[in-house]
Each structure stands twice: as C-alpha cells, then as structure tokens.
C-alpha positions in Angstrom: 0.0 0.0 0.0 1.7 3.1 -1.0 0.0 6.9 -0.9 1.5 10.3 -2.0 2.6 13.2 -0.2 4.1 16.8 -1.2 7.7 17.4 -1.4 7.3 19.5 1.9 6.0 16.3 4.0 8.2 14.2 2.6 11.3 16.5 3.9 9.8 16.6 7.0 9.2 13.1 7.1 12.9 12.5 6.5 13.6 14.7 9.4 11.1 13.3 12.0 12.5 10.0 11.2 16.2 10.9 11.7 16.9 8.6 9.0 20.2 11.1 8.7 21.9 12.1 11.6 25.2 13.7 12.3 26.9 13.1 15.8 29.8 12.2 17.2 32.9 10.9 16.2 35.0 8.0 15.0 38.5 6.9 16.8 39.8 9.1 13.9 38.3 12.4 15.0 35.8 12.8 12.1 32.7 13.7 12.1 29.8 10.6 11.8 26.8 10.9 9.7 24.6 7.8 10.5 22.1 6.0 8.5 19.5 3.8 9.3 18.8 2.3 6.5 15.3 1.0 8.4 13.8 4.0 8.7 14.2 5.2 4.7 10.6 5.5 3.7 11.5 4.6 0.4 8.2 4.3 -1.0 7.0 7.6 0.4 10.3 10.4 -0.9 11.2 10.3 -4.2 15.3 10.4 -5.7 14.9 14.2 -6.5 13.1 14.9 -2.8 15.9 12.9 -1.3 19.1 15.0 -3.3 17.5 18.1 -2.4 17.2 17.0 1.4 20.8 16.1 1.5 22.2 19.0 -0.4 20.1 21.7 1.6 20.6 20.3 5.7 23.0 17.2 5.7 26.2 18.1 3.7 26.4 22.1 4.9 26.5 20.7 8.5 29.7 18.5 7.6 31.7 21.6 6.7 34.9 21.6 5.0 36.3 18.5 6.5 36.8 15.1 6.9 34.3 12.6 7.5 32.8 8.6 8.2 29.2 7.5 7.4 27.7 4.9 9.6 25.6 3.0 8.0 23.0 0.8 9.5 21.4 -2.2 7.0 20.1 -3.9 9.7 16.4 -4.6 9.1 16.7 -3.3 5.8 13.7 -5.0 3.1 13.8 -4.4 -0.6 10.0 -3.5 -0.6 10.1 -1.4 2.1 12.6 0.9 2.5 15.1 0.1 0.3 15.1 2.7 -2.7 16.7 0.7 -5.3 20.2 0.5 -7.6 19.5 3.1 -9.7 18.0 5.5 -7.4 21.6 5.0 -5.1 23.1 5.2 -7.8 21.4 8.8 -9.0 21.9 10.1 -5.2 25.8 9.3 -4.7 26.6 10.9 -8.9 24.9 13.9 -7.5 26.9 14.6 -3.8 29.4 17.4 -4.6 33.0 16.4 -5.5 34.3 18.1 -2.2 31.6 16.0 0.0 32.9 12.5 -1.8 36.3 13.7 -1.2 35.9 14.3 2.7 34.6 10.8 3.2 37.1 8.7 4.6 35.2 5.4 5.6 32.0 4.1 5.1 31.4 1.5 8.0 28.9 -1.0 7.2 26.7 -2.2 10.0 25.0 -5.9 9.4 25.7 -6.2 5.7 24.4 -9.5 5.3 25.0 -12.3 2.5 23.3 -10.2 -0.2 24.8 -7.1 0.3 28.2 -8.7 0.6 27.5 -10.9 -2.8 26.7 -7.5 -4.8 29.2 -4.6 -4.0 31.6 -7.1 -3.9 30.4 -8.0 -7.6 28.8 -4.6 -8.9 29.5 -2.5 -6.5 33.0 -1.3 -7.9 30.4 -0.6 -11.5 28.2 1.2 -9.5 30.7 3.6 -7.7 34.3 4.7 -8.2 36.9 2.4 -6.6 37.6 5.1 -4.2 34.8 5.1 -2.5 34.9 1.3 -2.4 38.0 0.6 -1.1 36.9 3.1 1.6 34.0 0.7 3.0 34.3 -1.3 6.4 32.2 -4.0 7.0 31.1 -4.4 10.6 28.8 -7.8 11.4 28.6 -7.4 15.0 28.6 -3.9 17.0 31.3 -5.0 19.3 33.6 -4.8 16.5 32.4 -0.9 15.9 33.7 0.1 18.8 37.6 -0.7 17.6 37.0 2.5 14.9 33.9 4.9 16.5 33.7 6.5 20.1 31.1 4.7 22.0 29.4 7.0 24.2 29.3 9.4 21.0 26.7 7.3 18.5 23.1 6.3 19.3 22.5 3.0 18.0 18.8 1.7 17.6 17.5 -0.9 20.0 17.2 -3.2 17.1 20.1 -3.1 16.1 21.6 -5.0 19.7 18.5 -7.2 19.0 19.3 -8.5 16.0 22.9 -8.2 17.1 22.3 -10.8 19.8 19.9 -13.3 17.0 23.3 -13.4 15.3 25.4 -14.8 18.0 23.0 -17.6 18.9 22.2 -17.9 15.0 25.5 -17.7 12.8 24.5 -19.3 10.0 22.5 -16.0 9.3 25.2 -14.2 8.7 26.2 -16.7 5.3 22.5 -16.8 4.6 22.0 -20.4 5.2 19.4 -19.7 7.9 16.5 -17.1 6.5 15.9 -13.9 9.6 13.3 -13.3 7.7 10.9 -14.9 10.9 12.1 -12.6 13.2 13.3 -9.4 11.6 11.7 -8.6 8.5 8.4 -10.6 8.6 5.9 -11.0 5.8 4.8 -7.0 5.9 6.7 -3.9 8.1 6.0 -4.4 11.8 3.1 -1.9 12.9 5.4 -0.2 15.7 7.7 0.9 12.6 8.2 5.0 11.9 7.8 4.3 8.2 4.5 2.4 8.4 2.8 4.6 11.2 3.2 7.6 9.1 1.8 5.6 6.1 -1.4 4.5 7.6 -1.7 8.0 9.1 -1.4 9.4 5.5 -3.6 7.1 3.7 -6.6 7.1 7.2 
C-alpha cells in the first residue's frame, strides 16, 4: 500500500524519522553521519526529494572536513525501504566532488550475504573504486567500537536485538538460515516510523 505526499512532507518526514543524523565521532576524529537504513521510507520520498534533502541540511553541516558515514542495514527490506540500484546510484553521482572527497570510511553495520555478494560483484560498477576501497564491513557492533567512540553514536535498540539473534544464530550471517521470521516478517512491523506515518497518511 503506497499513498502520495508533497515534497514538503516528505522533507519533514525525513527529518522526523532521523533517518540522517550527524553526531559524534569516529577513533579518527571525524565527524559521523549515520544512516539507518530502516527507517528510509522509500516508498513515500522520491530520488529528487531525497538529493534536495541532503544537499540543503545534511552536507552544509559536515563543513569543509573530513568525515565517516555509519551505515545501518540492519532490518533493511527491498520493498520497504530500500530505494533501489538506480536510485543509489542517482543520489551518490549527484553529492558534490568536495563531499565524496571528505569521506574517509564508510562502516557497514550488518551487511548480510546479499549485500556482501553485490558490491563485492557490482559494487566497484556502480561507484568509483575510491569510494569502495573506503567501506568497512562491521557484522557485529562489538567490533564498531575498535573504529567509533562509544558514548558518541546512538544505536537503535534493534540493532543490539538483531545483534544478539546473530550470536545464537550464525549461520544467518552466510544466509543459510533465513531472519526473515524474526526481523523482517511477511509485511513492516506496525510499531515501525515508516508504516505509522503511512497508515496516518492514507486514514
């Protein structure tokens, strides 16, 4: 079920849902934008909403310097909120030269088989090698802590719920035992940001 909303509401929907945040700061001393790729109402802000939203109050507030995204896959669903290949693709050829040079590290929270499987195979087609070679997989939190400042990043409850699924369930990491049970489920949960707004919309 899918609805449409103005430009307007769909910036503000980007904002209430924080699906961009900067805070903190990595071991390195750069400035984090996170990403939780969860909360991307993909089907409810389109590419050009989305470019206009980052250029306009996400990259001024990095400045002139150096930076790491954080980026959370964890719960991520294709129908839901993830906003396809070519739309990523459209987004990342339109961030400024000086942004794409600032970025140091992309680190890669819960990437999962699938994920792995495809920038490891398209992924250096899709985006320069630069920006390849510059992303850190992380498949448990613990290990995030070796390269980003602990008390500086908020990390979603989820996230440690599906951290600790892992641990008792490693075969989900190689994708030999489906999550799809417990995380993603057969629709988005009701509790999620993304489909509360949507029924609110479309009531």
């Amino acid at each position: 079920m899918s609805t449409t909303i103005t430009e307007l509401e769909q910036e503000e929907l980007l904002e209430k849902l924080e699906v961009f945040k900067i805070k903190g700061r990595d071991k390195h001393g750069r400035k984090i934008l996170r990403i939780i790729g969860k909360f991307f109402p993909a089907r409810l802000v389109s590419v050009e909403v989305l470019k206009k939203f980052l250029e306009e109050r996400i990259f001024p507030k990095l400045g002139k310097k150096k930076f790491a995204v954080l980026y959370i896959h964890t719960g991520v669903q294709r129908s839901e909120n993830f906003a396809g290949i070519s739309s990523l693709r459209s987004v990342y050829d339109a961030i400024p030269a000086n942004v794409k040079e600032n970025l140091e590290a992309v680190y890669f929270i819960h990437p999962g088989l699938q994920a792995r499987l495809f920038l490891a195979t398209f992924g250096r087609f899709f985006f320069n090698a630069g920006l390849y070679r510059k992303l850190r997989y992380i498949s448990r939190i613990g290990y995030l802590w070796e390269n980003v400042r602990r008390t500086e990043v908020e990390i979603p409850e989820f996230v440690y719920d599906h951290d600790e699924d892992l641990e008792y369930r490693p075969m989900m990491d190689y994708g030999l035992e489906s999550d799809h049970a417990r995380v993603y489920g057969t629709a988005p949960a009701l509790d999620s940001p993304v489909t509360t707004y949507s029924m609110r919309c479309i009531s």
